[in-house]
C-alpha positions as CSV (number, residue, x, y, z in Angstrom):
1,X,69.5,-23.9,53.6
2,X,65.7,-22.9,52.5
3,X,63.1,-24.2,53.8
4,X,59.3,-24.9,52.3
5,X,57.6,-21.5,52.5
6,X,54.5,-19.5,51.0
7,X,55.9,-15.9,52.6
8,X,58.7,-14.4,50.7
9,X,62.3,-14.6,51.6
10,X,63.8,-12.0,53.7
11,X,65.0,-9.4,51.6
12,X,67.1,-6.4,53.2
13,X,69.0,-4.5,50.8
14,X,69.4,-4.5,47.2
15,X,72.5,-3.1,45.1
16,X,73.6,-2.9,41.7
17,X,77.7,-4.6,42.1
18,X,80.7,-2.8,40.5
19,X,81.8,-4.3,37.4
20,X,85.0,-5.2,39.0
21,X,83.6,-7.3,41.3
22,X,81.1,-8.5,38.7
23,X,84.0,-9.3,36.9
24,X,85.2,-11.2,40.1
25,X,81.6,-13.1,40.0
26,X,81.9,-13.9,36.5
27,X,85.4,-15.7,37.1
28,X,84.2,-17.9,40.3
29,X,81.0,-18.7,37.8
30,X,83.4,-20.1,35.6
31,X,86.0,-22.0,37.8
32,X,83.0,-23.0,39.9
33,X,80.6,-24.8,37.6
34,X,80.5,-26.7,34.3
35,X,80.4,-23.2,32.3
36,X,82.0,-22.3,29.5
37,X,82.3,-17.9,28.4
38,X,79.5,-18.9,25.4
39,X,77.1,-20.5,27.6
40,X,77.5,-17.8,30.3
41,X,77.3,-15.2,27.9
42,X,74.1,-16.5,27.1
43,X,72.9,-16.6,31.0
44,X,74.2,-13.1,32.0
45,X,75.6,-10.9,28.5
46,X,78.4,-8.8,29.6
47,X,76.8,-5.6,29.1
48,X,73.9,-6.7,32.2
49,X,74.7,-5.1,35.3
50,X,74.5,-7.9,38.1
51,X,72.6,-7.1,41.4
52,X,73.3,-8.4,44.5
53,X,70.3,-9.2,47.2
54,X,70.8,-9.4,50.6
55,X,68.9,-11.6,52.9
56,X,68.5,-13.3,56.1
57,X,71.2,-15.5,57.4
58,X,73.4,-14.5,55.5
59,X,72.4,-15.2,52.0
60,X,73.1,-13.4,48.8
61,X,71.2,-13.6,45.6
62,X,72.7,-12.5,42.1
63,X,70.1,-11.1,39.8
64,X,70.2,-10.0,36.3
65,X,67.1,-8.0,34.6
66,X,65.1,-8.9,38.2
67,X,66.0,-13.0,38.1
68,X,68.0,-14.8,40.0
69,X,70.8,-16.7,38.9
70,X,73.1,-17.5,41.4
71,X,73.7,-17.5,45.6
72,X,75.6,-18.1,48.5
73,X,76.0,-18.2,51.6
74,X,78.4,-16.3,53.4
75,X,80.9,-14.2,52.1
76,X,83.5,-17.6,51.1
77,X,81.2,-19.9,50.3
78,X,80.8,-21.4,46.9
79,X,78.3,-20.2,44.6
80,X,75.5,-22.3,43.3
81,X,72.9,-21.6,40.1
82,X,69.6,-21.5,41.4
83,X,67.2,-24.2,40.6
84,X,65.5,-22.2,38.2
85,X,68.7,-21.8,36.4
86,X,70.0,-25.1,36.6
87,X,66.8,-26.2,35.3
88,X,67.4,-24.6,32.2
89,X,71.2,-25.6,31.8
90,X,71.2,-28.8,33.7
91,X,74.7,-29.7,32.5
92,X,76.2,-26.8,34.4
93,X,76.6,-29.0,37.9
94,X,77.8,-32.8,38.4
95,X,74.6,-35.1,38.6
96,X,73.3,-37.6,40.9
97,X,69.5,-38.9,40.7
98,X,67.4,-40.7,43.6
99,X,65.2,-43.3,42.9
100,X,60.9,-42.7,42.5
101,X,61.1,-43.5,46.9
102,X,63.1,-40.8,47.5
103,X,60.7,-37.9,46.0
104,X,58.4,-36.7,48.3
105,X,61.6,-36.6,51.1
106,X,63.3,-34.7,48.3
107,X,60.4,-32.7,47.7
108,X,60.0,-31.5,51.4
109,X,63.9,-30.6,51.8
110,X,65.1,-33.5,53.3
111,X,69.2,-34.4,53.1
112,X,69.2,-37.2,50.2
113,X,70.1,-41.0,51.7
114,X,72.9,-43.5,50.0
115,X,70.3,-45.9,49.3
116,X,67.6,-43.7,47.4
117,X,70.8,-43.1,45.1
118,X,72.3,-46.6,44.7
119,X,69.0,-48.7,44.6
120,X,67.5,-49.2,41.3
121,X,66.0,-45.8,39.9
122,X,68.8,-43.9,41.4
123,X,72.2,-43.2,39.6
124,X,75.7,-42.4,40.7
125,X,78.9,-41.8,38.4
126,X,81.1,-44.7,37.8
127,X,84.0,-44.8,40.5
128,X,86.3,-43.4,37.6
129,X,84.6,-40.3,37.5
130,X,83.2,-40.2,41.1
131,X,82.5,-37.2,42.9
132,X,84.3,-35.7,46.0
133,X,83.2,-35.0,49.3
134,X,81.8,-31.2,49.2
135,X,80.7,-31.4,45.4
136,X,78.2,-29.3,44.6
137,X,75.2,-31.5,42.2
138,X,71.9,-31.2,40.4
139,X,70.1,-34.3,41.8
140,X,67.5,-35.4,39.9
141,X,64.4,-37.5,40.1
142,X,63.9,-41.1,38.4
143,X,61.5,-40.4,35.9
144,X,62.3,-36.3,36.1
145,X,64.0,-34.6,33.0
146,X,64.7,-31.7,35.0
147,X,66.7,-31.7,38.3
148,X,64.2,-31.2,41.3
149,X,66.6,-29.7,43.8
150,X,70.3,-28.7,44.1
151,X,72.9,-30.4,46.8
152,X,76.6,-30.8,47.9
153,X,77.9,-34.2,48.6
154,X,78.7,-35.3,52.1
155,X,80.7,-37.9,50.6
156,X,82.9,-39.4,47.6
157,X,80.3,-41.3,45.4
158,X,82.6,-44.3,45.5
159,X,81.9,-43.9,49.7
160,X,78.2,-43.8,49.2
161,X,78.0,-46.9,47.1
162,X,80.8,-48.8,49.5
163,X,79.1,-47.6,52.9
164,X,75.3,-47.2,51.4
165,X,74.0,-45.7,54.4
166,X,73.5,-41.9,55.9
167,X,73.1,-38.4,54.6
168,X,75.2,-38.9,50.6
169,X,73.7,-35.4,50.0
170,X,72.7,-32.1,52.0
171,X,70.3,-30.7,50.5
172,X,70.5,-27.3,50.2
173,X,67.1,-25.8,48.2
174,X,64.7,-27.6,46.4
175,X,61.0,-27.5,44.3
176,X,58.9,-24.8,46.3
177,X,61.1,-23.5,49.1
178,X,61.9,-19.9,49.5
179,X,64.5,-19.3,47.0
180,X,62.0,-20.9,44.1
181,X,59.1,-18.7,45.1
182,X,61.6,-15.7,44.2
183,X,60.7,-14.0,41.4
């Protein structure tokens, strides 16, 4: 969705939401990710007005006080913490990790492979608790204590363990692509 980049992202209009649709933010937040009211009153108090950033192809950032906290893309699509976020509350998406081989693919935005997940170093849940198709994780890095970029699974985690080949995560922004540079 982002890709490695120095320039900023394409920014084109900049808002300050209605506190009933910040209202309707706050409620996907909640049924969305691994949030309870404490922890995101902690991330975005109440009383801070939410703004929403439009940019290019058809991304929206939510800011509160000037820093990001959540996208998406298009209107219906899920939203996601950005990495930034997630790196400070790492518990508030599903986790997967890819082993030390996987990193510098990682690192440049590439979709995560089955193996780099199920070979030593990497780490799926157990089939009792696996992951569905279209899950939203942190993945982490073998060795990493924070999360290094943010994904959705292409496949059940019981699939990528049985088939252990292919894309097992889109990768959808990462360490130093356009959406970290934001500020």
């Amino acid at each position: 969705m982002f890709k490695k980049s120095t320039a900023p992202l394409d920014i084109s209009k900049h808002t300050v939401l209605k506190s009933s649709h910040q209202r309707s933010i706050r409620k996907q937040v909640l049924e969305q990710m691994r949030v309870d009211e404490l922890t995101l009153e902690q991330i975005w108090p109440k009383k801070e007005a939410l703004h929403h950033i439009k940019c290019a192809d058809d991304i929206a950032l939510y800011a509160v006080n000037g820093v990001p906290l959540f996208f998406q893309q298009g209107k219906d699509s899920p939203l996601y913490p950005t990495l930034r976020l997630l790196q400070q509350y790492p518990s508030i998406l599903p986790k997967v990790q890819v082993d030390r081989g996987a990193i510098r693919f990682l690192l440049a935005g590439a979709n995560m492979m089955c193996p780099g997940m199920t070979s030593p170093g990497g780490w799926l849940p157990p089939d009792e608790q696996a992951y569905a198709t279209k899950t939203p994780v942190a993945i982490f890095a073998e060795g990493k204590e924070h999360p290094a970029a943010i994904g959705i699974t292409q496949m059940s985690t019981t699939d990528m363990r049985k088939v252990n080949k292919g894309i097992g995560v889109e990768t959808i922004t990462y360490l130093g692509d356009e959406l970290w540079n934001v500020r």
